[in-house]
N, C-alpha and C positions, 0 to 999 in steps of 0.2 A: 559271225560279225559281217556287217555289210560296209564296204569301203565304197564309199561314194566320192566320185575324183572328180572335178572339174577339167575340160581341157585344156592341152596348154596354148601359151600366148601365141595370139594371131597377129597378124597386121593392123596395127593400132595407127592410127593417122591423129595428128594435133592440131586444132582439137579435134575430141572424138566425136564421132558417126554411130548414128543406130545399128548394128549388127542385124540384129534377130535369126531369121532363116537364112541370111545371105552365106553361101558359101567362100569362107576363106580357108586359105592352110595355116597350115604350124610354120610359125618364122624357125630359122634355127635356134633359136634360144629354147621356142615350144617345145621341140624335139628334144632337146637336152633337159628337159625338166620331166619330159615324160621317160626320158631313158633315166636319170635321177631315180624314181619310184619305182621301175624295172630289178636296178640293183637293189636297192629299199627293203624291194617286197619279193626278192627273189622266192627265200625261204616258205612263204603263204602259199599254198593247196589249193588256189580259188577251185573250189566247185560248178562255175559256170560264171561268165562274165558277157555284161549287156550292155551295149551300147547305144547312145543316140545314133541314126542312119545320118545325118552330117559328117560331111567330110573330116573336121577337126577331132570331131570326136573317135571317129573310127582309127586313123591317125594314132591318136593320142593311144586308144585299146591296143594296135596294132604293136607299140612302143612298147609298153608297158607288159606288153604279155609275150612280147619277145618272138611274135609273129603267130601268138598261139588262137586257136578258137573262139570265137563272141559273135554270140547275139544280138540282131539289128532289134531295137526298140522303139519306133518311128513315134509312139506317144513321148518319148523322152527328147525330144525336138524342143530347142531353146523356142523363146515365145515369140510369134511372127508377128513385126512392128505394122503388117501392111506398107501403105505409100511412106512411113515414114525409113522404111529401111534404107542404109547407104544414107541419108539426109545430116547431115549437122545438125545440132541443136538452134543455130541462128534461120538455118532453111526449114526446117519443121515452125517456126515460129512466124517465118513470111508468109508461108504459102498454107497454114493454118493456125489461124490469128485466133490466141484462146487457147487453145487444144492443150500446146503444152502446159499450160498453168494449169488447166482442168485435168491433166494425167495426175501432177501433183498434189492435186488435193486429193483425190480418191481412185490415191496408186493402186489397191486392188481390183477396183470394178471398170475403170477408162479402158477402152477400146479404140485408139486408134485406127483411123480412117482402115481398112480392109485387113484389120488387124485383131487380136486377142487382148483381152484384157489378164492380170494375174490369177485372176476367178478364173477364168476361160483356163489357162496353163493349168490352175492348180485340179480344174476337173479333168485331163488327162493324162497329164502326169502321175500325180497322187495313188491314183488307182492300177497303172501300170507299176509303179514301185512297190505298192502294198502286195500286189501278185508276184514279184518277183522277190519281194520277205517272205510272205508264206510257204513258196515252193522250196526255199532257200533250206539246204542243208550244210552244214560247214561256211566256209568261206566264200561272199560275192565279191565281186569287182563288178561297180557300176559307175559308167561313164557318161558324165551327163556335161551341163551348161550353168553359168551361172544362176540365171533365174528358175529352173527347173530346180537344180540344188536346194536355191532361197526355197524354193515354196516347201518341196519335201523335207527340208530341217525344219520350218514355220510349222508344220504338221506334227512331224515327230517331239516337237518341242511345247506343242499346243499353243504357239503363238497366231495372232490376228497377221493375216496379210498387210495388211495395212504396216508390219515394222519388219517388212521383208528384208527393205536394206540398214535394218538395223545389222543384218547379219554380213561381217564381209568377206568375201570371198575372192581368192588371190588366183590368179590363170594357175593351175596345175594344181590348185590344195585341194586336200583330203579331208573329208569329214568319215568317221568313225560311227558306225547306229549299231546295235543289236534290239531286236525285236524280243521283247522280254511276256510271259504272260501277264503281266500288271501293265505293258506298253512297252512305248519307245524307249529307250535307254540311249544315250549320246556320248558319246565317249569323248570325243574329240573333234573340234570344230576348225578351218580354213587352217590344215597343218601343210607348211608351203615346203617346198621342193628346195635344196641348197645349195641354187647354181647361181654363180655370179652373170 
């Protein structure tokens, strides 16, 4: 079985800001939702656990594994916004006029100004997850990003990018895959942490 964890919550500002590559930590609440899945998942043998090389994410591995072993995964890097990162949605939309309605239309191919599009993500991410399926014996722990997550559940699920955020996904939820010979198999989707 592959546990694929989102990190936990970061510093959220109201309203929200593009994240992407920017590095932020685990608020205390993150840390308490990663230590949450720690108890959780004491019991599980992970056989190797990978992480995105971002600070929240390593963090989060570091929590959860109770200071144990993991793998830097630098493809599993949530999707880098370019200039829009750190920006508000109202300053992405001054200082380029268009853009955001044109991400919206065609959320998987738009490329933000020195940025990635979800095609872009989903060509390196994808293939770093499918390689750490394959090698994968027993139990993974994989720690990844929202978007990274979206794309590789959209894959394993055979869905179009384009209904990525169909899928949603809660700071510290767990998605459940086993790589089965007929495919993906998904066990369980955005299963959140129980801390107030």
């Amino acid at each position: 079985m592959i546990y694929l964890l989102r990190h936990g919550e970061v510093p959220n500002t109201k309203p929200r800001r593009f994240v992407g590559q920017r590095e932020l930590p685990l608020t205390p609440h993150g840390r308490a939702q990663a230590a949450w899945w720690r108890d959780r998942l004491a019991e599980v043998e992970f056989q190797a656990v990978y992480s995105s090389d971002l600070g929240r994410c390593r963090q989060t591995a570091e929590i959860v594994t109770g200071g144990g072993e993991y793998q830097l995964v630098p493809a599993l890097r949530e999707i880098t916004l370019g200039q829009w990162e750190g920006l508000l949605v109202s300053e992405v939309e001054e200082r380029f006029p268009g853009e955001y309605e044109k991400r919206g239309s065609n959320i998987a191919g738009h490329r933000p100004a020195g940025g990635e599009s979800f095609a872009d993500l989903a060509a390196r991410a994808v293939p770093a997850f499918e390689e750490i399926a394959a090698d994968a014996e027993g139990d993974i722990l994989v720690v990844g990003h929202a978007g990274v997550n979206r794309v590789i559940l959209c894959h394993s699920l055979g869905l179009e990018l384009a209904k990525l955020f169909n899928i949603e996904l809660n700071y510290c939820s767990l998605n459940l895959l086993e790589l089965t010979p007929q495919g993906w198999l998904v066990h369980g989707v955005n299963l959140r942490p129980e801390v107030d």
